[in-house]
N, CA, C and O atoms as a printed pandas DataFrame, in Angstrom:
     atom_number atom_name residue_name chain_id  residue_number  x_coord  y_coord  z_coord
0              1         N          UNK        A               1   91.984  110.397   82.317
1              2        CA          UNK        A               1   91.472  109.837   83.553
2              3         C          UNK        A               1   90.777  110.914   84.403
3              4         O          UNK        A               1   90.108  110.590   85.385
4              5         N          UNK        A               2   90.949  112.312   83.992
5              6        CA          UNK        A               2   90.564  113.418   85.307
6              7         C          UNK        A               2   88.919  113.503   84.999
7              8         O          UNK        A               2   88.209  114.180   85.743
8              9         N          UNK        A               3   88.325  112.738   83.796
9             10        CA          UNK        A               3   87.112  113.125   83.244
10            11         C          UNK        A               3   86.516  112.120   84.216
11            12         O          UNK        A               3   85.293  112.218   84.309
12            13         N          UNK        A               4   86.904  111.471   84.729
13            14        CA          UNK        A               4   85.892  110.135   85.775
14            15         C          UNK        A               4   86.303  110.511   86.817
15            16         O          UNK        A               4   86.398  109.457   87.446
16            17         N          UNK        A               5   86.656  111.379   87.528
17            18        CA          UNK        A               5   87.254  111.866   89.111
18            19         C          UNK        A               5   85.604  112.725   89.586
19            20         O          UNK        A               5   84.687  112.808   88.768
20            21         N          UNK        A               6   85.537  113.084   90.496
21            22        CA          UNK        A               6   84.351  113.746   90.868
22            23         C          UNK        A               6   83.687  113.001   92.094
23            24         O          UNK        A               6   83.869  111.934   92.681
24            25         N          UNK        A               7   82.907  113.983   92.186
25            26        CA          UNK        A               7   81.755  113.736   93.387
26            27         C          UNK        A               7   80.822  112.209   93.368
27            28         O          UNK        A               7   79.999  111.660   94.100
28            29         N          UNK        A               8   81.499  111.931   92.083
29            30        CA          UNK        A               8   80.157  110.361   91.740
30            31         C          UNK        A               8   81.418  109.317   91.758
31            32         O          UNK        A               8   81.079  108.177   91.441
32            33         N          UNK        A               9   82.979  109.502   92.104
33            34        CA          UNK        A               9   83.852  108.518   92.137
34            35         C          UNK        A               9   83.542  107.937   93.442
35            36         O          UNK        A               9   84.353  108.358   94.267
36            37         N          UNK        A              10   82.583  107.039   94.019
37            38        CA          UNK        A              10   82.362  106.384   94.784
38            39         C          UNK        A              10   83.526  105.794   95.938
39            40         O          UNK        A              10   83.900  105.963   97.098
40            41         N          UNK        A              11   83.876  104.730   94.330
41            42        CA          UNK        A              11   85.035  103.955   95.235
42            43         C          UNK        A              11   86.321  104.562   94.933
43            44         O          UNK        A              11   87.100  104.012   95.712
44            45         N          UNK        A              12   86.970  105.402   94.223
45            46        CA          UNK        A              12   88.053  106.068   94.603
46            47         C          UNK        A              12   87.644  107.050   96.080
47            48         O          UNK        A              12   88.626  107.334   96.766
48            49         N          UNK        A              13   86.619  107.438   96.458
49            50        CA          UNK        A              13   86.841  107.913   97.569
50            51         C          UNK        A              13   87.111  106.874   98.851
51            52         O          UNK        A              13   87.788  106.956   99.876
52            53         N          UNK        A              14   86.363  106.003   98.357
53            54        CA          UNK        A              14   86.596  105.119   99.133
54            55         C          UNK        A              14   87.883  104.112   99.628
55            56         O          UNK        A              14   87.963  103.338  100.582
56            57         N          UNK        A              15   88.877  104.475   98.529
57            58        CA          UNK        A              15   89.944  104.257   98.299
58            59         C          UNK        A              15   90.853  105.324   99.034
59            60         O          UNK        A              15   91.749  104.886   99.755
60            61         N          UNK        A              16   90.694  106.654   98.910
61            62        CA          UNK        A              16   91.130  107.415   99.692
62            63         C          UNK        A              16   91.345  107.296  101.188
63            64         O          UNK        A              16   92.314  107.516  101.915
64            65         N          UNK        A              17   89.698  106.731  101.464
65            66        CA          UNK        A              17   89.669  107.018  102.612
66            67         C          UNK        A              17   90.386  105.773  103.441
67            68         O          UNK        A              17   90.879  105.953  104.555
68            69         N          UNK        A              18   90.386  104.477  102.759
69            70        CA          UNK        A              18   90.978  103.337  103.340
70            71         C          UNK        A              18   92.346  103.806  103.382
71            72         O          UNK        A              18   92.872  103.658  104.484
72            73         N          UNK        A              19   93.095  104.353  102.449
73            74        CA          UNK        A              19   94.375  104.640  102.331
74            75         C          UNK        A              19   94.668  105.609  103.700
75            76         O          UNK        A              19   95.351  105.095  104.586
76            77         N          UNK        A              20   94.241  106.797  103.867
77            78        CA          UNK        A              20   94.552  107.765  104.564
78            79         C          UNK        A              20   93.997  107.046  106.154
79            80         O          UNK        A              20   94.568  107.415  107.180
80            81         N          UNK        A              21   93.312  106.424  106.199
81            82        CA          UNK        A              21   93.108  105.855  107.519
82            83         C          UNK        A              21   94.190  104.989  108.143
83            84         O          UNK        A              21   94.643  105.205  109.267
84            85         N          UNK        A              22   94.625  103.870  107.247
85            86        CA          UNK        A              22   95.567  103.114  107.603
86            87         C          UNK        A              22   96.652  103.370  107.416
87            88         O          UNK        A              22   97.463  102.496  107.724
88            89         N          UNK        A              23   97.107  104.494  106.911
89            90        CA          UNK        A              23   98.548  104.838  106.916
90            91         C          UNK        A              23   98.164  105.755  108.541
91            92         O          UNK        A              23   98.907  105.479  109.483
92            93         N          UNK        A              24   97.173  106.664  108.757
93            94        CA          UNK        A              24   97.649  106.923  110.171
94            95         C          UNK        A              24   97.584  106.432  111.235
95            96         O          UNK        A              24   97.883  107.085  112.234
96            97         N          UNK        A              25   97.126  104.992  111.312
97            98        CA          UNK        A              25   97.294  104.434  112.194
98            99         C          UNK        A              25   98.151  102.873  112.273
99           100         O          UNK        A              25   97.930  101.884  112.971
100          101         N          UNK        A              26   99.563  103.243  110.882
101          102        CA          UNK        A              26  100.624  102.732  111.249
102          103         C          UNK        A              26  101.626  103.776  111.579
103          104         O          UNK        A              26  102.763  103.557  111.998
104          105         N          UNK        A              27  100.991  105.148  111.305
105          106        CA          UNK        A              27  102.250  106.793  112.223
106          107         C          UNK        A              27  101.871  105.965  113.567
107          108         O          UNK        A              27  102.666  105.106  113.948
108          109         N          UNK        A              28  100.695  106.197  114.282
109          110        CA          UNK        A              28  100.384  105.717  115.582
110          111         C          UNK        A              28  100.894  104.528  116.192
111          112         O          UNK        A              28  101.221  104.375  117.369
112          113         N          UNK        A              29  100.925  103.568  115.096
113          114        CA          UNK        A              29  101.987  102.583  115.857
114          115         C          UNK        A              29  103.431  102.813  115.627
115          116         O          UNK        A              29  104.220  102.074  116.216
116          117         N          UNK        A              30  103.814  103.608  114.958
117          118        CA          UNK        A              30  105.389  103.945  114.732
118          119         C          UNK        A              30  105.792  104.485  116.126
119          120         O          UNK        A              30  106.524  103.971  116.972
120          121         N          UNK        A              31  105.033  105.808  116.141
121          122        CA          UNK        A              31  104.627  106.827  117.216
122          123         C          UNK        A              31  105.126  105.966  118.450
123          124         O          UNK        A              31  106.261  105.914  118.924
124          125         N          UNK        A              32  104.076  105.365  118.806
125          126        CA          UNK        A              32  103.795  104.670  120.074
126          127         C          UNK        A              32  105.278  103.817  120.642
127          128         O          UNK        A              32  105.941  103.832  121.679
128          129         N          UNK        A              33  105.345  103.083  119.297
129          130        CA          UNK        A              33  106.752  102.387  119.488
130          131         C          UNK        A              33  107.944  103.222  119.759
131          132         O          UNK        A              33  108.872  103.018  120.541
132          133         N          UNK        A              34  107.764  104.026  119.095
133          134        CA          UNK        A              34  109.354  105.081  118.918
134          135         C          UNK        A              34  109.321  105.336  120.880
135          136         O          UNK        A              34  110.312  105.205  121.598
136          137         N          UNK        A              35  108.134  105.653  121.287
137          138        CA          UNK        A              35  107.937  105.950  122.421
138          139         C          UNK        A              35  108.598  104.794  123.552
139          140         O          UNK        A              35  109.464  104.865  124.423
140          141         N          UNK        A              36  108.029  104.106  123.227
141          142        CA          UNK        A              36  108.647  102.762  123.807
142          143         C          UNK        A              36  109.871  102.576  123.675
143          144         O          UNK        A              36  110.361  102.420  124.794
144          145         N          UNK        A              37  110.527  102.519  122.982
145          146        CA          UNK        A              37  111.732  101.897  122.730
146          147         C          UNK        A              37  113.049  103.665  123.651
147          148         O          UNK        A              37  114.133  103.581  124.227
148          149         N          UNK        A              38  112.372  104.646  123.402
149          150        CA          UNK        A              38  112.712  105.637  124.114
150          151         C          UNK        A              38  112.639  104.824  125.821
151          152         O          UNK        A              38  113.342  104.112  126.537
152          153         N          UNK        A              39  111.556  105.366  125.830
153          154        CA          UNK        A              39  111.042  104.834  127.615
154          155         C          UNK        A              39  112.215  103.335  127.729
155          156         O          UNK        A              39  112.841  103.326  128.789
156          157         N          UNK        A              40  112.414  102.577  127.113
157          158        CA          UNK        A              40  112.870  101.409  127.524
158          159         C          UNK        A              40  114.793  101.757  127.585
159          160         O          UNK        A              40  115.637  101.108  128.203
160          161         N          UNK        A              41  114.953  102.728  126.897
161          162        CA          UNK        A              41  116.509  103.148  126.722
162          163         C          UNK        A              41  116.527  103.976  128.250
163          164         O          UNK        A              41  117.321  103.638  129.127
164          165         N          UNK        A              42  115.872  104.726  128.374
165          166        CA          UNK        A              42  115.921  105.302  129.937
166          167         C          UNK        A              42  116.204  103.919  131.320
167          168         O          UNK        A              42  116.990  103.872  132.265
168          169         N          UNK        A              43  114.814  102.666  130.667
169          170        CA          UNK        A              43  114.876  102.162  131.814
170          171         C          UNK        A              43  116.062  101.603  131.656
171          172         O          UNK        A              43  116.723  101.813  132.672
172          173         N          UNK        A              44  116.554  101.093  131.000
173          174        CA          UNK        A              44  118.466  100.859  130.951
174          175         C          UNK        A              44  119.534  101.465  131.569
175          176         O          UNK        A              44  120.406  100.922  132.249
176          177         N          UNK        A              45  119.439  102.342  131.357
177          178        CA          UNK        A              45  120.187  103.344  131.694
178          179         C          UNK        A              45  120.044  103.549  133.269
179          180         O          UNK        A              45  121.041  103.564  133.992
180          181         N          UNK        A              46  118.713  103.712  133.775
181          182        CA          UNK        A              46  118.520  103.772  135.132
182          183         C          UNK        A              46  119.326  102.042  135.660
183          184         O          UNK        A              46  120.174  101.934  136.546
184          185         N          UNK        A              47  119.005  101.391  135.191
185          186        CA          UNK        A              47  119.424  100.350  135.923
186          187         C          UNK        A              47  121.009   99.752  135.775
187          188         O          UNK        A              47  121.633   99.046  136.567
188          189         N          UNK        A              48  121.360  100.222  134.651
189          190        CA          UNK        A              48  122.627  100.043  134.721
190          191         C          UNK        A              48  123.812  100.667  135.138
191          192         O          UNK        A              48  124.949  100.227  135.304
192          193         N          UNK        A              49  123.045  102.390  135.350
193          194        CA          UNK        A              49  124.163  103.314  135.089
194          195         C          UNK        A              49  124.913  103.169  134.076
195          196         O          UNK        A              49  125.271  102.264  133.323
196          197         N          UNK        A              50  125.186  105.028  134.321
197          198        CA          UNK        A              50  125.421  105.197  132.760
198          199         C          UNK        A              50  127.258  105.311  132.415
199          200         O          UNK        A              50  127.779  105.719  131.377
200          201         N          UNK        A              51  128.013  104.751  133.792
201          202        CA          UNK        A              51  129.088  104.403  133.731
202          203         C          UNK        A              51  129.596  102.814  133.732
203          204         O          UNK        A              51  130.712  102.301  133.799
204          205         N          UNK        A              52  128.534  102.397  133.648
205          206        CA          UNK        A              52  128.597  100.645  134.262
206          207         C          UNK        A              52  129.379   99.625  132.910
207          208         O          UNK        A              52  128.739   99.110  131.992
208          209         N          UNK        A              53  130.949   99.522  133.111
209          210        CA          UNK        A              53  131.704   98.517  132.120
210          211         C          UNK        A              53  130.845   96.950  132.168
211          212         O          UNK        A              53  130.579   96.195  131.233
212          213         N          UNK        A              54  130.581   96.834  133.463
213          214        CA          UNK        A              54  129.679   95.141  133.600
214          215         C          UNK        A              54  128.547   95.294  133.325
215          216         O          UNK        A              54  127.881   96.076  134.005
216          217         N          UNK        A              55  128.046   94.695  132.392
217          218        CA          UNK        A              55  126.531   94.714  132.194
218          219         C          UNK        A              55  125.934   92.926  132.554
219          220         O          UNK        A              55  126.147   91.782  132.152
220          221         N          UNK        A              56  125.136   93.609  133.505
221          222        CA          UNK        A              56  124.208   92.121  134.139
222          223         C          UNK        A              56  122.993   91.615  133.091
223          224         O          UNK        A              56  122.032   92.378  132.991
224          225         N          UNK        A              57  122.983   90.653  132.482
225          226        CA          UNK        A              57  121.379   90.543  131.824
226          227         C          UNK        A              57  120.129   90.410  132.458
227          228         O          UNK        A              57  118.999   90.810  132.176
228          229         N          UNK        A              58  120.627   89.724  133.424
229          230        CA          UNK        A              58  119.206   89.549  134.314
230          231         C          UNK        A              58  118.604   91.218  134.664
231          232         O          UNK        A              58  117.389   91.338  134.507
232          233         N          UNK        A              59  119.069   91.989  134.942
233          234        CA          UNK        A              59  118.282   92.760  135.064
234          235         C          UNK        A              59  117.415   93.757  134.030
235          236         O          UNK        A              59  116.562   94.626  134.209
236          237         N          UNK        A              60  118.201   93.071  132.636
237          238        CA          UNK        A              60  117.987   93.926  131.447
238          239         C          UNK        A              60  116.482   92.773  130.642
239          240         O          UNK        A              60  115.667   93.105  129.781
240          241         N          UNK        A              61  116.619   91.545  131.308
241          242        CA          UNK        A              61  115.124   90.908  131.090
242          243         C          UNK        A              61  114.804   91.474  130.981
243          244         O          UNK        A              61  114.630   92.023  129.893
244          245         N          UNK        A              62  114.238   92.037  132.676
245          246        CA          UNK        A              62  112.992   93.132  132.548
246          247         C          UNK        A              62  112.196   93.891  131.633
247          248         O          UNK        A              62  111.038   93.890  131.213
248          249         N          UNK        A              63  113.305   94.572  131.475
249          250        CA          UNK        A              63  112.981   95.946  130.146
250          251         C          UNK        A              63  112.679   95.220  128.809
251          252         O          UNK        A              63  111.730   95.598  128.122
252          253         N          UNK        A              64  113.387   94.289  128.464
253          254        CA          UNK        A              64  113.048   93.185  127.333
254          255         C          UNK        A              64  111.682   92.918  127.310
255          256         O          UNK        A              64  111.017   93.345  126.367
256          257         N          UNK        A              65  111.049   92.137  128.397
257          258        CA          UNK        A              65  109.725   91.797  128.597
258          259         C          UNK        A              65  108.635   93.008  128.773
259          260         O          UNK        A              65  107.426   92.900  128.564
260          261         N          UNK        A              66  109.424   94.344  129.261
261          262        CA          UNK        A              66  108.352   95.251  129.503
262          263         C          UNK        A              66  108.058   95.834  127.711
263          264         O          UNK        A              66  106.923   95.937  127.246
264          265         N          UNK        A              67  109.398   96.172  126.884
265          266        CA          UNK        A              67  108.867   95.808  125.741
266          267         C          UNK        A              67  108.009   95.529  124.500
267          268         O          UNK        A              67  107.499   96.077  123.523
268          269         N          UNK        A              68  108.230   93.741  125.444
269          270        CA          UNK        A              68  107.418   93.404  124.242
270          271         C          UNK        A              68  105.874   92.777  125.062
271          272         O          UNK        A              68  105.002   92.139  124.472
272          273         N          UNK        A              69  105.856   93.034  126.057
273          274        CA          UNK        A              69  104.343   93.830  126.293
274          275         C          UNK        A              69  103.725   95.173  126.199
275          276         O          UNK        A              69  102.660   95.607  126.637
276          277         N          UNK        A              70  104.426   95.570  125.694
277          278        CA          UNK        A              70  103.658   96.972  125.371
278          279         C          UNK        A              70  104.095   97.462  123.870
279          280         O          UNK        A              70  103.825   98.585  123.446
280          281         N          UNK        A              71  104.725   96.582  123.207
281          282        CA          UNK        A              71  104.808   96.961  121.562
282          283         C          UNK        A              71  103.428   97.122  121.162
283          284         O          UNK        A              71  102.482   96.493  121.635
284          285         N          UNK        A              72  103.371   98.035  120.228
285          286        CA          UNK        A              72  101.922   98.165  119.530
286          287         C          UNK        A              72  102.020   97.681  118.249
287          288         O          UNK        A              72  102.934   98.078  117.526
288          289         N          UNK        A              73  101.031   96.703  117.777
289          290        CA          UNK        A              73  100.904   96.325  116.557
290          291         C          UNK        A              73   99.888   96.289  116.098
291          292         O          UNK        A              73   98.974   95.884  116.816
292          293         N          UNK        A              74   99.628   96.638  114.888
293          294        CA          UNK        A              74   98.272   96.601  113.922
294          295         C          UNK        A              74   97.879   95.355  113.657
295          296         O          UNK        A              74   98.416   94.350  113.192
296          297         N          UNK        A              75   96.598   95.703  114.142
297          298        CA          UNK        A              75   95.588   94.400  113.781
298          299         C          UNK        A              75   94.484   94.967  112.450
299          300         O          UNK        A              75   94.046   96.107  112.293
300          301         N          UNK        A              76   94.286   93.971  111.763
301          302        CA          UNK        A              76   94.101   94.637  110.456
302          303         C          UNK        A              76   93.091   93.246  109.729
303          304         O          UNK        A              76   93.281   92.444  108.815
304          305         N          UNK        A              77   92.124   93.473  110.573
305          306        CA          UNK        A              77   91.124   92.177  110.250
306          307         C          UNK        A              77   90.519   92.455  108.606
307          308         O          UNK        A              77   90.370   91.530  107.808
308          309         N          UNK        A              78   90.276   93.594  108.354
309          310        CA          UNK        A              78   89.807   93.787  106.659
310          311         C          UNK        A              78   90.660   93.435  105.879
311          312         O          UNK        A              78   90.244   93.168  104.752
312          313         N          UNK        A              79   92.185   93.286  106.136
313          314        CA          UNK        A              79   93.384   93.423  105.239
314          315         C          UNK        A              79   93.178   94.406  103.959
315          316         O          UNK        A              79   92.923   94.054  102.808
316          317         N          UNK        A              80   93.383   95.946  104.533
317          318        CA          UNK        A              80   93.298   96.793  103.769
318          319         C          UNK        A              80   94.195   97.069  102.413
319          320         O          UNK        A              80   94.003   97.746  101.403
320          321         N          UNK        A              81   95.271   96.219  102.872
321          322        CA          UNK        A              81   96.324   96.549  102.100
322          323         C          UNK        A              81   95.688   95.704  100.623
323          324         O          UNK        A              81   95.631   96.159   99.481
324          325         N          UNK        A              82   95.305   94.492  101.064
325          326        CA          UNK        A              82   94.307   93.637   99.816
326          327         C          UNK        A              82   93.705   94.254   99.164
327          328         O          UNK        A              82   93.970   94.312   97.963
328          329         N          UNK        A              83   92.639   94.964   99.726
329          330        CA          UNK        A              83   91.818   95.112   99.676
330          331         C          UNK        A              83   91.928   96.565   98.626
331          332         O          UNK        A              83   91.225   96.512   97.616
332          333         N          UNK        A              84   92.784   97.851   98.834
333          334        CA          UNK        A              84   92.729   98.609   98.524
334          335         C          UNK        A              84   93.778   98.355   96.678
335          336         O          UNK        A              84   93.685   98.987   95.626
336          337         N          UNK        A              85   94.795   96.981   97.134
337          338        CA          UNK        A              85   95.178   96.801   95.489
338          339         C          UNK        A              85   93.983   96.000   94.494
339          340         O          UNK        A              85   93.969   95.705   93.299
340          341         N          UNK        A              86   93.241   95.859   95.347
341          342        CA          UNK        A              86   92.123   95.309   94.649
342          343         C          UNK        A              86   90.879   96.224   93.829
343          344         O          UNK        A              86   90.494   96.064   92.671
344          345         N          UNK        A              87   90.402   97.223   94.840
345          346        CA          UNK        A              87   89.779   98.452   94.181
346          347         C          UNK        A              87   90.719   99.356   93.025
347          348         O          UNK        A              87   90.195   99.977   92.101
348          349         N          UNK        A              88   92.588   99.281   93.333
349          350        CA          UNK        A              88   93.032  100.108   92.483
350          351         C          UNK        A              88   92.727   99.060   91.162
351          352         O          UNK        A              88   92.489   99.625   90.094
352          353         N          UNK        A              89   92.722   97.623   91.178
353          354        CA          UNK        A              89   92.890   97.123   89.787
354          355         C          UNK        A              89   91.694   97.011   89.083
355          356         O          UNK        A              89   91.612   96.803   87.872
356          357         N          UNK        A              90   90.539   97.187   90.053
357          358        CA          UNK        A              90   89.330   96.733   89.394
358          359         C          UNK        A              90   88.924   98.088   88.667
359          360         O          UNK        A              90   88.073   98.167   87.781
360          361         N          UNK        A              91   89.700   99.184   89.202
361          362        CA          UNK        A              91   89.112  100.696   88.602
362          363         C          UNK        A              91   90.197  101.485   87.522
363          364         O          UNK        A              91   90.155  102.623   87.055
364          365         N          UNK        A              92   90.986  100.593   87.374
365          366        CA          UNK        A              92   92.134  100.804   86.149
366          367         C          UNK        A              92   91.970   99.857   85.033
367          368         O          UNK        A              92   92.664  100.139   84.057
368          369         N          UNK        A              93   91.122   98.645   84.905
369          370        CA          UNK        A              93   90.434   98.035   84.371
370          371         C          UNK        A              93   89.016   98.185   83.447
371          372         O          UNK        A              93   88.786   97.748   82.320
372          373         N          UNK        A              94   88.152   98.977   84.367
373          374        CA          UNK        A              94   87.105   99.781   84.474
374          375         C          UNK        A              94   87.421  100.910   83.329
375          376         O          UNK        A              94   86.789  101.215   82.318
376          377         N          UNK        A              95   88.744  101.454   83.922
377          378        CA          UNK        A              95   88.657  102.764   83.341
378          379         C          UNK        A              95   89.302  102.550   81.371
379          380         O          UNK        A              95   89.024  103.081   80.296
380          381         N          UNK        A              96   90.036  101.710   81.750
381          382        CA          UNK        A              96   91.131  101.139   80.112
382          383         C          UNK        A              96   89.911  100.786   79.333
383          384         O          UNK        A              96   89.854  101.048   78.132
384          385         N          UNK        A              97   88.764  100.101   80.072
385          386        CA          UNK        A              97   88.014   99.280   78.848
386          387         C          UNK        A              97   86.830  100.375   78.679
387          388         O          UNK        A              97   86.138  100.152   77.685
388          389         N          UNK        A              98   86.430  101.566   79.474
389          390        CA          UNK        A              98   85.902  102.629   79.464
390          391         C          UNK        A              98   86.673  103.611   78.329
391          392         O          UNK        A              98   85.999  104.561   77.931
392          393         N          UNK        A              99   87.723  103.493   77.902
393          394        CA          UNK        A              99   88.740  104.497   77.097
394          395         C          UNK        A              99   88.405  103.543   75.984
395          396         O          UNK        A              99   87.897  104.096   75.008
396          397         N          UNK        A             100   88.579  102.157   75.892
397          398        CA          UNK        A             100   88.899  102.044   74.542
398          399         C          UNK        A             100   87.288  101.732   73.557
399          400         O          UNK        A             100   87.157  101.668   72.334
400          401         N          UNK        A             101   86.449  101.617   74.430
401          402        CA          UNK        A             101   84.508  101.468   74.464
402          403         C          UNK        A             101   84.783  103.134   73.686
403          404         O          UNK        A             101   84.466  103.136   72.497
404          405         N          UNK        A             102   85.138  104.032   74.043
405          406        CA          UNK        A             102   84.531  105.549   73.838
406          407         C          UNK        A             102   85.576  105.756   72.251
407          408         O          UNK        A             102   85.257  106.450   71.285
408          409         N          UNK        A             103   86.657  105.047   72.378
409          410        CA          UNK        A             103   87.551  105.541   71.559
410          411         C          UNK        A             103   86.900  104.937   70.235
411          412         O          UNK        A             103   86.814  105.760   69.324
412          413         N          UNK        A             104   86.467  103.769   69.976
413          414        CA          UNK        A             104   86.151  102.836   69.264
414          415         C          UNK        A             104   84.519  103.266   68.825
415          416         O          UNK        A             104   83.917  103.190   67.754
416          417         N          UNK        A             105   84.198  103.656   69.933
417          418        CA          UNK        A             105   82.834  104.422   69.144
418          419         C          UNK        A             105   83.005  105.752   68.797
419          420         O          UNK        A             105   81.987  106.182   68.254
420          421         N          UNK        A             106   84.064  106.735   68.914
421          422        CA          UNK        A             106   84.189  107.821   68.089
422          423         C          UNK        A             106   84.778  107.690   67.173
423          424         O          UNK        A             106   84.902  108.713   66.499
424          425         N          UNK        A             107   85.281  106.729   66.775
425          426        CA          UNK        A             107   86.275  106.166   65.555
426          427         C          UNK        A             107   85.775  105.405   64.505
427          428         O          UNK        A             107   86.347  105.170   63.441
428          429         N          UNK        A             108   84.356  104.926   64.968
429          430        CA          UNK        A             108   83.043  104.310   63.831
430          431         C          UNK        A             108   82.100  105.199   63.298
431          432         O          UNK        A             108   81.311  106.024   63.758
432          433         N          UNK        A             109   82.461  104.728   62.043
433          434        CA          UNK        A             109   81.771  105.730   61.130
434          435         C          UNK        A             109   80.510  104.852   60.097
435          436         O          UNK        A             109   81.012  104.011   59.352
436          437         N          UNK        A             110   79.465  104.948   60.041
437          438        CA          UNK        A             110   78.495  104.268   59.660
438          439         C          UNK        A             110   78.000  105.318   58.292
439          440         O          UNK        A             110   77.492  106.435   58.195
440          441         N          UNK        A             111   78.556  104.062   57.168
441          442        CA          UNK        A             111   77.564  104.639   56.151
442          443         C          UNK        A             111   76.787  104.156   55.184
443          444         O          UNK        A             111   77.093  103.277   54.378
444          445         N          UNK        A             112   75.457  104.918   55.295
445          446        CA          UNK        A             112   74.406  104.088   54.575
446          447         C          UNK        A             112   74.002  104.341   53.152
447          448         O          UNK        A             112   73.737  105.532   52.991
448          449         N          UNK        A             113   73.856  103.563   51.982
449          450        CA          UNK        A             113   73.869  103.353   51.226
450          451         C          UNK        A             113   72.321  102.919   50.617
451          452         O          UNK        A             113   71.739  101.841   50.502
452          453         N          UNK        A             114   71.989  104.262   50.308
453          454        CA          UNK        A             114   70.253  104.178   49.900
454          455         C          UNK        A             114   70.121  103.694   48.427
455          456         O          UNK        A             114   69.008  103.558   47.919
């Protein structure tokens, strides 16, 4: 397979690059969230104190709703994830019937009979 890698692998780069894009911008929503869910343990804490046996819900709404307005989630209109098992199958396909095309013609032997 390393004999088809190179500067002319089009769509494996292109594959790369879908890959490495959308994995960092589900770190960024990890990120973001981890952040959130931090920030939202503080606002708890502020409101409940951090000795408090009674816990009120009503005031823990809040933080609930602040939340899940500000969760970050991926929007993912290309559906990369499709999209990228789709380039891996069409180029492992490509490549099997590329192996057995080369194998099959170094393995024919033509002889002529004058």
């Amino acid at each position: 397979m390393d004999s088809y890698d190179g500067d002319a692998d089009f769509e494996g780069k292109l594959q790369e690059k879908l890959n490495n894009e959308y994995n960092e911008r589900v770190r960024f929503c990890d990120m973001k969230n981890s952040q959130l869910q931090s920030t939202a343990e503080n606002m708890r804490l502020s409101i409940l104190g951090r000795d408090s046996k009674e816990k009120d819900e009503k005031p823990l709404g809040v933080v609930d709703a602040y939340v899940r307005e500000n969760t970050a989630e991926l929007v993912d209109p290309l559906d990369v994830k499709k999209k990228l098992g789709m380039l891996e199958e069409k180029r492992n396909i490509l490549l099997t019937e590329l192996d057995t095309q080369i194998k099959v013609s170094n393995a024919t032997t033509f002889i002529e009979i004058a």
